[in-house]
C-alpha positions as CSV (number, residue, x, y, z in Angstrom):
1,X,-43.4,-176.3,-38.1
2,X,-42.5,-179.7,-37.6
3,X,-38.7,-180.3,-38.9
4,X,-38.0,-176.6,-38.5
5,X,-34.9,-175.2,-37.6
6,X,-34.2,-173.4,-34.1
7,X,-34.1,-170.1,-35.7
8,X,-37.3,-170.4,-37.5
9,X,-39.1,-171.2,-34.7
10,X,-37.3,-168.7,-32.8
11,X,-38.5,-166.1,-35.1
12,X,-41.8,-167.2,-35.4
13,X,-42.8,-167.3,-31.7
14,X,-40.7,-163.8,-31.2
15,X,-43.2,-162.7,-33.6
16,X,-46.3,-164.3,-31.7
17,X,-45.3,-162.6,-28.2
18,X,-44.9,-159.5,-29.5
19,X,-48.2,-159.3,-31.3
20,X,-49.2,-160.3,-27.4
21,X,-47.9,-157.3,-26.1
22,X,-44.8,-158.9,-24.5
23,X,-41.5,-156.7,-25.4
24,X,-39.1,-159.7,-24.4
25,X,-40.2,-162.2,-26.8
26,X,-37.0,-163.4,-28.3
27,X,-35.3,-163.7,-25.3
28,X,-38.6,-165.9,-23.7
29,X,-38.8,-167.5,-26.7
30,X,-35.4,-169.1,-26.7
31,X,-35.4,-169.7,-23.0
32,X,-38.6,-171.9,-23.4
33,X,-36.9,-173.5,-25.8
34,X,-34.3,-174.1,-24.5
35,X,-36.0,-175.5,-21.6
36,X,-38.6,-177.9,-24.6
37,X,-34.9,-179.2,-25.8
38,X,-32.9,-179.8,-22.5
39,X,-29.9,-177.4,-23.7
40,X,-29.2,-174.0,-24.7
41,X,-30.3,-173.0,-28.5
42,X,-27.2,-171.3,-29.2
43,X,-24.7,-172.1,-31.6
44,X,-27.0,-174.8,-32.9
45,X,-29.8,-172.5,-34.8
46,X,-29.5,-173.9,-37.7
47,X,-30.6,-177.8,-36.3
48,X,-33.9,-179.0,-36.3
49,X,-36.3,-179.3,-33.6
50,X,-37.2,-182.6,-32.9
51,X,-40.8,-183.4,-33.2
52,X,-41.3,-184.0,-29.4
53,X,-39.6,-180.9,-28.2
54,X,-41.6,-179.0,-31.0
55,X,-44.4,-180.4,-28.6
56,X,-43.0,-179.4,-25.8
57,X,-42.3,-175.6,-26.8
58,X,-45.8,-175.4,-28.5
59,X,-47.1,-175.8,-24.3
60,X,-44.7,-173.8,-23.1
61,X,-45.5,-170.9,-25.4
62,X,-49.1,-170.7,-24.7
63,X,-48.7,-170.5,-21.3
64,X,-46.3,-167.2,-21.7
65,X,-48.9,-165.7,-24.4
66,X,-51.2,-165.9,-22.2
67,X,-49.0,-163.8,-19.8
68,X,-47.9,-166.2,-17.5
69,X,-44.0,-165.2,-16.4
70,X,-41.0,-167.3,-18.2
71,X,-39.7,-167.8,-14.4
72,X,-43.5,-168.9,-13.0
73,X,-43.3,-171.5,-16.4
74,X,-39.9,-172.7,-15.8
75,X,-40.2,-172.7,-12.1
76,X,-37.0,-170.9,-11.3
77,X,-35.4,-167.5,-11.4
78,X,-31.8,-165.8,-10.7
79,X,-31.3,-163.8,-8.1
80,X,-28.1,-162.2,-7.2
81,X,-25.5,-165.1,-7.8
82,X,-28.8,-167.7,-6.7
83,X,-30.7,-169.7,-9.0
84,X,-33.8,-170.3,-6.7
85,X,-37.0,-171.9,-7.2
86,X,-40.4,-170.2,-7.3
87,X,-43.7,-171.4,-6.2
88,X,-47.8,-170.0,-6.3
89,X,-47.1,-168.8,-2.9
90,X,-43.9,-166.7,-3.7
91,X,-43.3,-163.6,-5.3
92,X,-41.4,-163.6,-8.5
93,X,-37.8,-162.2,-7.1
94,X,-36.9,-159.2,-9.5
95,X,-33.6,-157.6,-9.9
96,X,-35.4,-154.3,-8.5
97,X,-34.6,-156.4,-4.5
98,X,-31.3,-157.2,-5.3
99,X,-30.9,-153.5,-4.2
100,X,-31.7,-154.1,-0.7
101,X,-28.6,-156.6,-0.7
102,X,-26.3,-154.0,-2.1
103,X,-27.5,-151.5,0.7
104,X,-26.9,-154.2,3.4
105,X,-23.4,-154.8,2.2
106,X,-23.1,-151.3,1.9
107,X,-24.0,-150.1,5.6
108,X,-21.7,-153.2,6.9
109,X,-18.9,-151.6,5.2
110,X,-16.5,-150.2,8.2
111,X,-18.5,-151.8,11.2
112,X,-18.9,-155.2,12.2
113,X,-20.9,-158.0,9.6
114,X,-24.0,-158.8,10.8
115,X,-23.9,-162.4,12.8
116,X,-28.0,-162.7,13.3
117,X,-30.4,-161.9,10.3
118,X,-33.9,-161.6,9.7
119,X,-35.9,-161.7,6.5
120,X,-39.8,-160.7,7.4
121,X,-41.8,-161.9,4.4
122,X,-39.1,-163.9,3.0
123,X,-41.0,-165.6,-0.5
124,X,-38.3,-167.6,-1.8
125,X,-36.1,-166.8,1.1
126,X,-34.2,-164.3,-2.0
127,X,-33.7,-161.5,0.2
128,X,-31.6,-164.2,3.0
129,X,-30.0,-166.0,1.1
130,X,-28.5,-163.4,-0.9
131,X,-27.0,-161.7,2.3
132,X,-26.1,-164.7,4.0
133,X,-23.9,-165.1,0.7
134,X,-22.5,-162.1,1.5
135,X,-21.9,-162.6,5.2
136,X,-20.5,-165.9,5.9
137,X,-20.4,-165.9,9.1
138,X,-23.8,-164.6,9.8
139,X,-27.2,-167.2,10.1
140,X,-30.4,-166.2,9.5
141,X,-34.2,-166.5,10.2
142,X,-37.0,-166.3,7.2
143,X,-40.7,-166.0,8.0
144,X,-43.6,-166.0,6.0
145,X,-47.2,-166.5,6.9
146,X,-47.6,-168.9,3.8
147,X,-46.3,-172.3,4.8
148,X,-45.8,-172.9,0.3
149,X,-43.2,-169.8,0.6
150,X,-41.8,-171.4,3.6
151,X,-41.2,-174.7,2.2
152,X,-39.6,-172.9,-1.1
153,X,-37.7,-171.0,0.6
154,X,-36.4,-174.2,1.8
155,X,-36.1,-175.6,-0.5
156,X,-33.8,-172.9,-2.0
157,X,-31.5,-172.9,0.9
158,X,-31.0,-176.4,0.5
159,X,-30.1,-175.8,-3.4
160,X,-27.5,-173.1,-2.2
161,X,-25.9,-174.9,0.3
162,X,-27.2,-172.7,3.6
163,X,-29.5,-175.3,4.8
164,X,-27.8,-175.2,8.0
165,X,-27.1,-171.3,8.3
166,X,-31.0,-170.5,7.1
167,X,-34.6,-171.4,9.0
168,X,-37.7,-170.1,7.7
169,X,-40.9,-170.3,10.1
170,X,-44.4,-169.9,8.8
171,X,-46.2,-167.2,10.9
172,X,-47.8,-163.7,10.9
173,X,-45.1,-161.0,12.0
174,X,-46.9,-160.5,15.0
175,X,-46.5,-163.6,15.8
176,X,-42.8,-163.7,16.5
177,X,-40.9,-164.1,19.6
178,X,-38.3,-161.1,20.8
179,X,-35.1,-161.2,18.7
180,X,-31.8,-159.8,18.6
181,X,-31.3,-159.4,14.9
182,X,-28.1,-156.8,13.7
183,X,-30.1,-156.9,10.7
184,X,-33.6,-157.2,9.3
185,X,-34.9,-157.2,5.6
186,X,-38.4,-156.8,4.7
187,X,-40.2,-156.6,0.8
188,X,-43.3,-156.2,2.5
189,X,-46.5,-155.2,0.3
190,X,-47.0,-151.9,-0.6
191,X,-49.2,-151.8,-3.4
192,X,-52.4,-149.6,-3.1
193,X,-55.2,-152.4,-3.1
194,X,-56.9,-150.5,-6.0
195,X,-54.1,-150.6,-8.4
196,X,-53.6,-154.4,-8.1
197,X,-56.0,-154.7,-11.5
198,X,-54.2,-152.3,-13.1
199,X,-50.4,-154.3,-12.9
200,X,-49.0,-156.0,-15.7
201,X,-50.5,-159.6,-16.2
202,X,-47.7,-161.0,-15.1
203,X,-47.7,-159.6,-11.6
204,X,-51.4,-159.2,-10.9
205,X,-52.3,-162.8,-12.5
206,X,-50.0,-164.7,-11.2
207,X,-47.9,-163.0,-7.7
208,X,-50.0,-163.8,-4.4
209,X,-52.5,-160.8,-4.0
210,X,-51.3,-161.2,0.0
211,X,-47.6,-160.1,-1.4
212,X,-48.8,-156.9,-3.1
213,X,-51.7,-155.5,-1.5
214,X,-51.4,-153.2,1.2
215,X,-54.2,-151.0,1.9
216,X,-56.0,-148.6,0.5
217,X,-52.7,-146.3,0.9
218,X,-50.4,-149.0,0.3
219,X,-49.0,-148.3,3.7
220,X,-50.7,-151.4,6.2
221,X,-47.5,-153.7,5.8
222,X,-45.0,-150.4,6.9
223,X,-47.1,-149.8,9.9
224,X,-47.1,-153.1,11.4
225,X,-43.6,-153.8,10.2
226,X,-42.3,-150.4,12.0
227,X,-44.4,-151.3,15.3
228,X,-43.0,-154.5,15.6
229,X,-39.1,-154.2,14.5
230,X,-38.0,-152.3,18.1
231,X,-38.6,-155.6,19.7
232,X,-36.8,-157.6,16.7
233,X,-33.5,-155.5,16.7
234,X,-30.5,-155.7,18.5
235,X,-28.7,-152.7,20.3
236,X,-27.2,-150.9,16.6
237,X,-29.4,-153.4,14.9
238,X,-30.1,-152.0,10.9
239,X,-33.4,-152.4,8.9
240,X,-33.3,-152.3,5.3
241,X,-37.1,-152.1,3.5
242,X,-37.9,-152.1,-0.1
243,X,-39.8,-149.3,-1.3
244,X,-42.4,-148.9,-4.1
245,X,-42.3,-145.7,-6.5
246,X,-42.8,-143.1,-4.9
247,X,-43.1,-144.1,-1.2
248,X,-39.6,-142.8,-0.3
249,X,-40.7,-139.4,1.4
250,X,-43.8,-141.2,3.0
251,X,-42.2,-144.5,4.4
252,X,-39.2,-142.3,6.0
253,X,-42.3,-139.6,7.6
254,X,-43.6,-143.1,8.9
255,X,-40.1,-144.2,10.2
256,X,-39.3,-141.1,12.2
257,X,-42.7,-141.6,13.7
258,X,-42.1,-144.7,15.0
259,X,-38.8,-143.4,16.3
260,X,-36.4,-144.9,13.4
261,X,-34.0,-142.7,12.0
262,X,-33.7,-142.5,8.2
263,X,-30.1,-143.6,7.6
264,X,-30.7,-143.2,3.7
265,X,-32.1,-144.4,0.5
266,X,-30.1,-146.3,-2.3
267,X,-31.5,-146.3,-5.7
268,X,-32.1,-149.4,-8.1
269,X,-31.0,-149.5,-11.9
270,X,-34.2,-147.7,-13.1
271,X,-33.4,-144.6,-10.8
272,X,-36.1,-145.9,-8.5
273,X,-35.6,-145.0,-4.5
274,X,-36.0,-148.7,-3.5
275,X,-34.0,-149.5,-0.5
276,X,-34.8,-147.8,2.6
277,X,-32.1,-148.4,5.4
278,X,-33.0,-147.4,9.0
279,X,-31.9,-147.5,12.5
280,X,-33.8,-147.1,15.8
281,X,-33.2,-143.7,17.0
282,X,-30.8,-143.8,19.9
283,X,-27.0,-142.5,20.4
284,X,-25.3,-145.6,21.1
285,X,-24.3,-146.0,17.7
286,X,-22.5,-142.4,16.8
287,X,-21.1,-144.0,13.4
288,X,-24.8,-144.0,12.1
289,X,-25.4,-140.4,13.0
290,X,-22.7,-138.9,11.0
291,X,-23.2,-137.9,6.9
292,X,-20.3,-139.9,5.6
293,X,-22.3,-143.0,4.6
294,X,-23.9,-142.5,1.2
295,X,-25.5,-144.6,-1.3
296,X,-25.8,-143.9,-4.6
């Protein structure tokens, strides 16, 4: 199609992910474009494509019919008001987590902001940065046992202008030192190892299997999260976890085990319970043990 106009090609690689089963195939297509010709596609449809960005696309596009995610191809993805980079060793941040930042700003509300943060399993440091946004006062500490996420997540703090209020530390969660955190985020696994085949291409292809499986209940990363957050908190301290379909009722039976109490649950844009916010179970804190805080 050498010569063609934008929305010729547009059309005819709309056409081509579709036949590949991908739903958003206009939208990719002009995004890859976009990225093959250095500028947006729109209002110039009607121009040409250079031969050399034809080039350019024709790469671009094999890579997404063969499933790989626009944001894995392009290397970056929005996030709340962030445009962050991505790596191998990162999850692809979905809008799904931008509930947990809504629920954090939520439960801040009529209490004091949070002035130390911690994000366990941070990725792309997503989860962070967004709150720090949020809570300019507060700093933060990421940690990830993949030193690729950590240097991402880096990376992206740098990008954002909160290199100095975000660290990130490579190491296992049971690795880290006491804390005093007034809040702590988590998107830890929690997909059943079983069902990892069965995910969209996208996700099972090309997310780090240590980032989605959890067990053959999908359960291993609450456990050890919930054993080790006493010792992470401070005194009123809040958690805020991202749940997978389903795990609402189950997570929260784990929580009050562990001596948490269920604060409650705030739903994303698909109706899905996906933000669990807990607090440890004590009565210093007789705002949190009222029924006037509700998300929706």
């Amino acid at each position: 199609m050498t010569g063609a106009a934008i929305d010729a090609v547009l059309r005819d690689a709309a056409r081509r992910l579709a036949g590949a089963g991908i739903d958003t195939g206009r939208l990719d297509a002009r995004l890859l474009l976009g990225a093959a010709l250095g500028r947006e596609v729109w209002p110039h449809e009607s121009a040409p494509v250079p031969a050399d960005a034809l080039e350019r696309f024709a790469g671009l596009l094999e890579r997404r019919l063969a499933r790989e995610p626009v944001s894995r191809i392009l290397g970056r993805r929005a996030f709340w008001t962030l445009d962050l980079r991505v790596g191998p060793d990162t999850l692809d941040p979905r809008p799904d987590s931008e509930t947990l930042v809504e629920a954090a700003v939520a439960a801040f509300a009529d209490r004091a902001p949070p002035r130390r943060i911690l994000d366990l399993g941070t990725g792309t440091g997503c989860l962070l940065l967004a709150v720090l946004t949020e809570f300019p006062q507060a700093v933060g500490l990421g940690v990830d046992r993949l030193p690729g996420a950590v240097e991402t997540a880096r990376e992206n703090a740098r990008l954002a202008g909160l290199q100095d209020r975000a660290e990130f530390l490579a190491a296992d969660w049971d690795e880290m030192p006491r804390d005093a955190a007034d809040l702590v985020l988590s998107n830890p696994p929690y997909i059943v190892d079983s069902a990892i085949a069965e995910l969209e291409p996208e996700v099972a292809r090309f997310d780090p299997h240590g980032a989605l499986a959890a067990g053959p209940d999908g359960l291993d990363a609450y456990r050890s999260l919930l054993g080790l957050l006493p010792r992470l908190l401070a005194p009123q301290g809040i958690v805020v976890l991202e749940l997978g379909l389903g795990q609402r009722q189950v997570v929260s039976a784990l929580a009050e085990g562990a001596n948490f109490t269920v604060w409650h649950a705030r739903r994303d844009l698909g109706g899905v319970e996906r933000a669990l916010v807990l607090k440890w179970n004590d009565t210093a804190d007789d705002y949190l043990n009222t029924n006037d805080f509700y998300l929706e």
